[in-house]
N, C-alpha and C positions, 0 to 999 in steps of 0.2 A: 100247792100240791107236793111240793119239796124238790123243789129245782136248787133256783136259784136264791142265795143267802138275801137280797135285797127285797126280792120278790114274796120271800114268805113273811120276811117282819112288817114288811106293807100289810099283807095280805092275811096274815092273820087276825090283826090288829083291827080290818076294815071286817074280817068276817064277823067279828066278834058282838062288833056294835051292830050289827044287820042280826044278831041271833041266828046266824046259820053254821052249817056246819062245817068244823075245820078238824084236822086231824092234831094241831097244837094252838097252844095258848100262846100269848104276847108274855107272859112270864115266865112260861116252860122255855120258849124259844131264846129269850135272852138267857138266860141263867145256863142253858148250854150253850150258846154262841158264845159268850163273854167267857175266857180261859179263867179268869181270877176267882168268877162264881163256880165255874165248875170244877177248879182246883180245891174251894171250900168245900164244895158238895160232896166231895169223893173223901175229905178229910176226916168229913160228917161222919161217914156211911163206913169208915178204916178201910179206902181202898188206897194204899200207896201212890203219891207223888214225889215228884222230882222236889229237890230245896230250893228255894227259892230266896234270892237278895234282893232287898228294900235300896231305895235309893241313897238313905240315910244309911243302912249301915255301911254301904261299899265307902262312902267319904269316911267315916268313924273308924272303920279297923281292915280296911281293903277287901281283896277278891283271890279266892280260890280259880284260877285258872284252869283250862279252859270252862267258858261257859256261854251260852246260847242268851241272843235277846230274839222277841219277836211283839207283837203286836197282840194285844190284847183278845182284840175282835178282828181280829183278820181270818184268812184262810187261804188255803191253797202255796201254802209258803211264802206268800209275800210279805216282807219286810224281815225274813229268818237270816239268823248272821251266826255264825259259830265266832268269837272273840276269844284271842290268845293275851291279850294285852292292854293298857290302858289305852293305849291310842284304838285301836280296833273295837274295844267299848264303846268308846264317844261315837264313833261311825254308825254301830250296830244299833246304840239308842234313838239316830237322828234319824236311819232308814227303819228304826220300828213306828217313830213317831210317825213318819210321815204317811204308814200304809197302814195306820189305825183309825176308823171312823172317829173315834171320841178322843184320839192324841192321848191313848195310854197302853202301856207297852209290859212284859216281865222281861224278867232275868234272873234266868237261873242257872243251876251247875249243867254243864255238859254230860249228860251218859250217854250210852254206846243206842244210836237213834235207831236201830233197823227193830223190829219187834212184830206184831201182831196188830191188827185189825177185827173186832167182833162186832158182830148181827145180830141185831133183834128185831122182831115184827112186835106191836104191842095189839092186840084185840082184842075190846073191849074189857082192858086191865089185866087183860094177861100175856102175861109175856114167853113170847117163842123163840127159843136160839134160833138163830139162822147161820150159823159159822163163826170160821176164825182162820182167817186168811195171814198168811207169813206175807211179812212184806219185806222186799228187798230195796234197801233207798241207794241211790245215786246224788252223785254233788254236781253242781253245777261250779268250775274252777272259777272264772272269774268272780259271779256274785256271791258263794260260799254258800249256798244255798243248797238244801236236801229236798229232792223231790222222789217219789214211786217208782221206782225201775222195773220192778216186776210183783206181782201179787198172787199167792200161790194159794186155793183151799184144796184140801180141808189139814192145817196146820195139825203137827203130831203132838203139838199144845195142848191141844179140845179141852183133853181130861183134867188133865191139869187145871186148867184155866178155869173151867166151871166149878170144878169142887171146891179151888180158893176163893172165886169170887163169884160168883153166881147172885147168893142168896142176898148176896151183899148190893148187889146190882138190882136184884126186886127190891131193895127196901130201899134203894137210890129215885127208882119209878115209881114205886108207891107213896114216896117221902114228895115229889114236885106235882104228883094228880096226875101222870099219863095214865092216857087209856085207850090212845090210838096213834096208829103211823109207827115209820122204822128210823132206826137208827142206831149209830156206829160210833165205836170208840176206839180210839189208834192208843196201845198202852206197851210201849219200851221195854223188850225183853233182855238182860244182861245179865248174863251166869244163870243164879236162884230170882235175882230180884226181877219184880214188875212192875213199871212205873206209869201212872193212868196219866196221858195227854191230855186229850184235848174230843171233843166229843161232835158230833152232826147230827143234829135231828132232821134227817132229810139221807136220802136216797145219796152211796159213796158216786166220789168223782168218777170213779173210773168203770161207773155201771155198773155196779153190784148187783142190780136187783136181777143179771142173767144170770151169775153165779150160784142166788139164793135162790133163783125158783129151778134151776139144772142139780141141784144139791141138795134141796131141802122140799120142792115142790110149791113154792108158796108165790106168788105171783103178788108183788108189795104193792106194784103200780092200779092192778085191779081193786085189792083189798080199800085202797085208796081213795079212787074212784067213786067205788059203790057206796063209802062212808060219805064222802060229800056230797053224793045225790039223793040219800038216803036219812043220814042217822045213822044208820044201825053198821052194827060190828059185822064183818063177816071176813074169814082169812082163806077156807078151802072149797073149792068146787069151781075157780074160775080158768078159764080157756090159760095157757100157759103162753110165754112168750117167745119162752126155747124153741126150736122151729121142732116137728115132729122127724118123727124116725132117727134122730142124732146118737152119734157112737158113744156109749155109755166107756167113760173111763175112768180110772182112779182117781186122779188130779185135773185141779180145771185152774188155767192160769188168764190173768191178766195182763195183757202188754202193753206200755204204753210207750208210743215212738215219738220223738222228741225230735222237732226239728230248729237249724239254723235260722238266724236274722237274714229276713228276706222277702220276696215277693214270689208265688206260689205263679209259674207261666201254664206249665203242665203237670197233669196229675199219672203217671203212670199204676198199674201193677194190684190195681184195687178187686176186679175180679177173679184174676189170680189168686189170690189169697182167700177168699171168701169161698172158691170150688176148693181149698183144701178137705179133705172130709173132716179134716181133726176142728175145722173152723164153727164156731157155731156161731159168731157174728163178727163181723168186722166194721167199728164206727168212727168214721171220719168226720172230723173233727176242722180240716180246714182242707179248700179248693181251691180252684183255679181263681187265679184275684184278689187271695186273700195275703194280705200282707204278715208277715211275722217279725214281732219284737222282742228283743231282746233281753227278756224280764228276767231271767231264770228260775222262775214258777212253773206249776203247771200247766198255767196256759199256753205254753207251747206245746202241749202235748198236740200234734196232728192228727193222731187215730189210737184209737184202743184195737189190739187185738184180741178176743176172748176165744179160745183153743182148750180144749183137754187132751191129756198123757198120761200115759201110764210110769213113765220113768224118767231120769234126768238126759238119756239122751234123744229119748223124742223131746222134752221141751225144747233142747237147743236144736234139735233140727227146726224145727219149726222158727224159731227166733230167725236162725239163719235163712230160712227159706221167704222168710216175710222181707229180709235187707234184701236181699237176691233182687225182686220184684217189684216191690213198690219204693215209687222213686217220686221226688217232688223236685221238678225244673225247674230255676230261674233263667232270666232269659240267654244268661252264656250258658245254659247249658247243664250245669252244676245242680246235683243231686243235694239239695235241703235237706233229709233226714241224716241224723244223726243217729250213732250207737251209742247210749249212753250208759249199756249194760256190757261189762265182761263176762260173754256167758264162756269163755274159756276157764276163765275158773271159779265160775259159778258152778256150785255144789245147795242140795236141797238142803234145810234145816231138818 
């Protein structure tokens, strides 16, 4: 249904041979999961990527520093290294290999990682924007690692972004057979240039589909749904998820709070936050009992905040007003969540 990455390459795969219905194919689904195919796919199609070194030439004529290793088929950041140096290489390729199902890894040049995120619903082959969210990414100091600090729609990109690349993007889904379910592409914005990542056929980590049905009215999970009980295409006319009567405002942000290595004794501050008006969900992520490690991925993400603003200083009030309140106890005592976002001098794109 587009959860989890392990869940659907099963799951597509078993729908397949049952002849029932699935919203992707076992070949759609690899060919975006796998970065290397969907690095060619985009090269197909002339949507710009990052350059990329072979393993042969770095021994042949060396490396342009800085530059990024990660894992082929991973996700969620795990096995991402930023490498300044040859010794930091070896390291970066050994922690790509290790967090790649098939032990195969890239390496490429470093560019400036914070960028954009876009949305597409596909019904029955046709394809409907659903956004383009600014992402703000944060590092993790010790593993070097970039994850989502904050996710901001509706990006002052839009226009931009569609008119470059749009048409180019149907003939990327018309080019592998979609013709249903949604999905996301994280593509690197620095100065003029855009550079296309890495792509999800499946519903974003950080809950997208409230953003796109508060945004755009399209409800992906139902759309979803009614296609695997059904067959048939259908995108508009279903109940929404958004809760009714919510304050309609210009910007709708994403937060996700990021906590310490630890053991979760008490949860404080969760209702709190959820009676904000500006709150239009608030998803926890881990409770009482739940241990937290040390990965520096997203899986420490604790809880998503989903909030709309109108300006940059309601988003940080609200940032602030969420650390105020929600608190995660170990048993001395010690507040687990971290701030991994400077919203003091965080300014909007």
């Amino acid at each position: 249904m587009g959860g989890n990455e392990n869940v659907i390459k099963s799951a597509c795969a078993y729908l397949e041979e049952l002849n029932m219905p699935c919203y992707c194919k076992k070949e759609q689904w690899e060919v975006l999961q796998d970065k290397r195919k969907f690095k060619a796919l985009c090269m197909k199609h002339h949507l710009p990527v990052v350059f990329q070194y072979g393993i042969q030439e770095i021994k042949n004529r060396g490396i342009d520093y800085p530059v990024i290793t990660k894992p082929a088929d991973g996700c969620g950041s795990s096995g991402f290294t930023v490498c300044q140096n040859d010794y930091e290489l070896e390291i970066g390729i050994e922690k790509a290999k290790e967090n790649s199902p098939t032990n195969n890894i890239i390496i490429e040049k470093y560019v400036k990682n914070d960028g954009v995120v876009v949305f597409y619903t596909v019904s029955g082959g046709k394809l409907y924007f659903c956004g383009l969210e600014d992402k703000y990414p944060v590092r993790y100091e010790k593993q070097g690692s970039y994850v989502g600090g904050l996710f901001v729609f509706e990006s002052d990109l839009v226009q931009e972004f569609r008119q470059k690349f749009e048409n180019n993007l149907a003939d990327l889904v018309k080019d592998i057979g979609i013709r249903e379910g949604s999905f996301w592409i994280e593509v690197f914005h620095d100065g003029e240039k855009y550079y296309f990542n890495e792509a999800g056929y499946r519903y974003g980590g950080s809950a997208s589909i409230y953003p796109i049905d508060y945004m755009y009215g399209i409800n992906q999970v139902a759309a979803d749904v009614y296609y695997a009980l059904t067959g048939e295409s259908l995108i508009h006319g279903f109940v929404s998820i958004v809760p009714e009567n919510v304050i309609r405002k210009k910007y709708y942000a994403v937060y996700p709070i990021y906590a310490k290595k630890g053991e979760i004794v008490q949860v404080r501050g969760v209702s709190e936050v959820e009676q904000c008006p500006e709150c239009i969900t608030f998803i926890t992520k881990m409770d009482k009992g739940d241990i937290i490690m040390d990965s520096g991925t997203f899986s420490q993400v604790a809880a998503l905040a989903h909030f709309v603003f109108d300006n940059e200083y309601e988003l940080k009030s609200f940032i602030e007003k969420v650390h105020d309140v929600y608190q995660l106890l170990d048993s001395n005592d010690q507040n687990l969540v971290c701030n991994m976002l400077d919203i003091k001098n965080l300014s909007l794109k």
